[in-house]
N, C-alpha and C positions, 0 to 999 in steps of 0.2 A: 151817797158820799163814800161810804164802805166799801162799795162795787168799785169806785173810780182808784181808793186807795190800793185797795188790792190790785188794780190792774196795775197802775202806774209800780208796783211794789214788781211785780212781772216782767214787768219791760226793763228794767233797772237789771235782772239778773241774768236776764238775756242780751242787755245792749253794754256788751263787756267792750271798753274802748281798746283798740288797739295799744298795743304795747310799744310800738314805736323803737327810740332809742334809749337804750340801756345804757346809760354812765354819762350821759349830756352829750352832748356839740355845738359847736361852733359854725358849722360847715351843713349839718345835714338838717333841713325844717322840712316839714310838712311834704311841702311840692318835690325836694328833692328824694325825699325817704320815696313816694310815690311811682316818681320815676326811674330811680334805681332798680325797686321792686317789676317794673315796669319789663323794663329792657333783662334781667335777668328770666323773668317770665317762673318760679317756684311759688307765685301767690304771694300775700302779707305773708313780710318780716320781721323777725327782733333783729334790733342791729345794737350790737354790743360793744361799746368801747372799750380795746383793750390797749390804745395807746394814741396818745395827744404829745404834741411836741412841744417841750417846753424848753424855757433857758437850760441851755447846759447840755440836752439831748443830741447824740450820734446815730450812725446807722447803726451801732451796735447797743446802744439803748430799744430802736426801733426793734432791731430781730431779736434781743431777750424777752421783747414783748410778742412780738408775730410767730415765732419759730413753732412750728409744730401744732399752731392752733388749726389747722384747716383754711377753710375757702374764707377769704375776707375781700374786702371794700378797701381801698386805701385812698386819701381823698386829700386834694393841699388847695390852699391859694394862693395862686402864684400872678403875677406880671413882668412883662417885659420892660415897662417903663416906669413902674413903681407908681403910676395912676391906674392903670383901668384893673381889675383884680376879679379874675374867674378862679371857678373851682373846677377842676379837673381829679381826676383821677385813673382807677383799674382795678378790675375785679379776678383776682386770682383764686379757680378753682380749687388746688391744690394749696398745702402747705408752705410757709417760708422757709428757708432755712441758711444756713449759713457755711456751704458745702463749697462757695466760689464754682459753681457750675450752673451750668441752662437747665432748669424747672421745665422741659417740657409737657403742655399738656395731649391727652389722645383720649376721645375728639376732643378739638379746639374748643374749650369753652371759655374761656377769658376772653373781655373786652376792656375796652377805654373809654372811657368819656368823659365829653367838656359839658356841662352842668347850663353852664351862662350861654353856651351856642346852641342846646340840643341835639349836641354829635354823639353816636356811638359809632365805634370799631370795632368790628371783632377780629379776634386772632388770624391770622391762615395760614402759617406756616409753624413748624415745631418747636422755634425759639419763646414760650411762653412767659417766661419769666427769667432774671439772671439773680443767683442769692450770693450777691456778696456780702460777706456777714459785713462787713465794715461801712456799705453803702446804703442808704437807704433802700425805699421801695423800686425796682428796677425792671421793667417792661419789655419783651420784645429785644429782636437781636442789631439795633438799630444804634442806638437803643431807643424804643419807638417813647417810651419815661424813663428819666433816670433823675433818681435824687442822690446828692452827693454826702458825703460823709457826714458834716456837719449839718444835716437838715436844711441849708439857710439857699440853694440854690439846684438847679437843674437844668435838662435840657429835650429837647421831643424831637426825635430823629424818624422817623416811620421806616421801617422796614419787614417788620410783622403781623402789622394789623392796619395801619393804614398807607395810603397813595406812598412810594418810595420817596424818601427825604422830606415829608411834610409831617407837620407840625399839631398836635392834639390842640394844643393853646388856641393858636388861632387858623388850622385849618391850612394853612400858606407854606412854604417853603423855610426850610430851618434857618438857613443860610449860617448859620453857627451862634444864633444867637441864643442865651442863656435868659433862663428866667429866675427871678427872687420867688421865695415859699415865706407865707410869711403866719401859715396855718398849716400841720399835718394831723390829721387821725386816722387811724386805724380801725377796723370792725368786724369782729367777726359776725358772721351771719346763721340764723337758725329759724325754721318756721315759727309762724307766731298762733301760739297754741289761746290766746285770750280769749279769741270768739267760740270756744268750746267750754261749757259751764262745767267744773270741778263738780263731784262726787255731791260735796256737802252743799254745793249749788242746786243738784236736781233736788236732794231732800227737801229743802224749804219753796224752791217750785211744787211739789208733789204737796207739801202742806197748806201752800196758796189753795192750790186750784181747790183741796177737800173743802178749806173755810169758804170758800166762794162759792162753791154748790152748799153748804152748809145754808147761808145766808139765803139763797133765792128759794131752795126747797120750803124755811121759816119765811118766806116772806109769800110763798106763794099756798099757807096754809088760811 
């Protein structure tokens, strides 16, 4: 029983669970953290919330949050008909910022994706991102995402990243049609340091294993 404690005491210090999302969500569980980290391809992530859209929230709410944090996830759900409701979003390598110009990136590493269809985009041209401070999250020179001021709507024009004039939502042709947001968050992203045991972790590993050969040596007298 000693022998099984101790092991099971072992595996507990090594079986460090993923850290996952830092500050909740709405938007990102399990399967979708997975597949983000997925399609990004840097290994397990922390994914940090550093901005949820609440009553009252603007693009200028969203970039005093985004601006200058680095590469983040930005992720809505949105509908066309106010029933059927994916989550979409886009991953900007670079910073936001609120300069009313094109974020290009070099190389292209941003992409888009719709969550509920398993589509990703990637960038291929140098319109990476547009940072109107007063607009929300803004994709592509299309503009392939675009969230409007007030959080509360937008529209997917593909000219950057995906088929020209088609749509991240549902894949099809825009035809000008706008969609409702009815969830935004923001994330910054950072490797996920959990499955590497802290300092004062090995110590009490290095004191297992002494007591465990302690025990078989007394037991094998």
């Amino acid at each position: 029983m000693k022998h099984l404690t101790l092991a099971v005491a072992l595996a507990a210090l090594f079986n460090v669970a993923h850290a996952g999302v830092i500050g909740g969500s709405t938007l990102i569980d399990a399967s979708a953290e997975t597949q983000l980290e997925n399609w990004l391809g840097q290994g397990q992530l922390n994914f940090t919330n550093i901005f949820t859209k609440t009553t009252g929230s603007t693009g200028s709410s969203f970039h005093t949050a985004a601006d200058g944090k680095g590469a983040t996830f930005s992720l809505m759900s949105v509908s066309y008909d106010g029933i059927t409701w994916k989550t979409v979003g886009g991953y900007n390598a670079q910073s936001w910022s609120s300069s009313f110009n094109y974020n290009p990136t070099g190389p292209y590493n941003n992409f888009l994706f719709n969550l509920a269809d398993n589509l990703v985009w990637k960038q291929y041209n140098q319109y990476g991102t547009y940072n109107g401070g007063d607009l929300g999250p803004v994709f592509g020179g299309g503009h392939d995402l675009l969230v409007n001021d007030a959080l509360s709507s937008g529209y997917s024009y593909g000219y950057s990243y995906s088929p020209y004039g088609t749509s991240i939502v549902n894949g099809q042709d825009w035809s000008g049609k706008q969609f409702a947001i009815r969830a935004l968050e923001v994330f910054t992203v950072s490797a996920d340091r959990a499955q590497v045991p802290e300092p004062s972790s090995l110590a009490l590993v290095g004191i297992a294993l002494c007591a465990l050969g302690a025990l078989r040596r007394k037991q094998a007298v």
